[in-house]
PLY file of the C-alpha trace (Angstrom):
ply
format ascii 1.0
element vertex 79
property float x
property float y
property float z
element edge 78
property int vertex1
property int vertex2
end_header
-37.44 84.73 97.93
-40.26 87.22 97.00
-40.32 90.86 97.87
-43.37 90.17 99.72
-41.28 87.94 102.55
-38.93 90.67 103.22
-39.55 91.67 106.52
-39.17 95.32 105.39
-43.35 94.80 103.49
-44.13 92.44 107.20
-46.12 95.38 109.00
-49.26 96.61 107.00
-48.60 99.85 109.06
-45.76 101.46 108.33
-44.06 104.63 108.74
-43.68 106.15 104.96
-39.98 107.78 104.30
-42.13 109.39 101.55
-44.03 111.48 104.14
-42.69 111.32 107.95
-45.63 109.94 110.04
-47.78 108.75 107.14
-49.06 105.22 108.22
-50.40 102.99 105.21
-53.96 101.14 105.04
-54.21 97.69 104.44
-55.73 98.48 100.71
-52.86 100.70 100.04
-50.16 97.89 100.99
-51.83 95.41 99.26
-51.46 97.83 96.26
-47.76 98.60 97.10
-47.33 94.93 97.51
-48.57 93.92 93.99
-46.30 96.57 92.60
-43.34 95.18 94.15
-44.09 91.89 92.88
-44.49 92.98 89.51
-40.67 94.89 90.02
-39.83 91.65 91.15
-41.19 89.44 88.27
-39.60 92.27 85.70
-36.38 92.36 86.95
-35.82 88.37 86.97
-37.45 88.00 83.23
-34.69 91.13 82.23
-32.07 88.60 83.85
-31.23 89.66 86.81
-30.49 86.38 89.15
-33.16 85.98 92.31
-29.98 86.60 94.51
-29.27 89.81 93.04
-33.22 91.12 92.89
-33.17 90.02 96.94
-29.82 91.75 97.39
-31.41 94.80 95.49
-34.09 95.05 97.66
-32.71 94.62 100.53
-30.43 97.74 99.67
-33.13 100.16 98.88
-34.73 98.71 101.99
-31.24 99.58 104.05
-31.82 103.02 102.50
-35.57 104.30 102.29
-34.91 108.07 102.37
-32.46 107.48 99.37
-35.19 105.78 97.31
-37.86 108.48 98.13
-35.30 111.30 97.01
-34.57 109.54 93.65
-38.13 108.88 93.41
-39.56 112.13 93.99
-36.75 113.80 91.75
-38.19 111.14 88.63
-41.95 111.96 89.54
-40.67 115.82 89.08
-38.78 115.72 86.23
-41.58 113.52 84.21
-43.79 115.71 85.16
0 1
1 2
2 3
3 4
4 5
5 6
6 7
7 8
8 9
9 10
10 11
11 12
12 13
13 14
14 15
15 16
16 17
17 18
18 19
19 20
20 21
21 22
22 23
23 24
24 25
25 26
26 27
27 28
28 29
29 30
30 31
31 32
32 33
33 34
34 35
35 36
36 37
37 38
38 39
39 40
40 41
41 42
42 43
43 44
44 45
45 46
46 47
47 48
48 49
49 50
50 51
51 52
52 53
53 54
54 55
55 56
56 57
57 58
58 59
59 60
60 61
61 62
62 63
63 64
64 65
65 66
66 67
67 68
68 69
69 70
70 71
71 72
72 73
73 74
74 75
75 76
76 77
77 78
């Protein structure tokens, strides 16, 4: 299953757990979405089994405030 049919990417308006309130476009998504793909793609040519790329998705997915912490704390430390 791609990233893209997780129900999680369904609504191009979302609320962002990166910043409370913050709704994306319909450009932005579609940006976000080809990202995700591309995560997707990489992970199954490093191995990973489609199962285990939906299963970690659907994790991050269960826990978006998690992700945006470890994401903001890489952004900061590269930076």
């Amino acid at each position: 299953m791609s990233p893209l049919a997780n129900p999680v990417f369904a609504n191009p308006a979302f609320d962002s757990p990166f910043s409370p309130g913050l709704r994306l476009t319909e450009d932005r998504l579609d940006i976000a979405e080809a990202v995700l793909a591309g995560a997707w793609r990489t992970l199954r040519a490093a191995g990973f089994g489609e199962a285990e790329v939906q299963a970690l998705f659907d994790q991050i997915a269960d826990r978006p405030e998690d992700l945006a912490r470890r994401l903001r704390k890489m952004a900061n430390a590269s930076g």
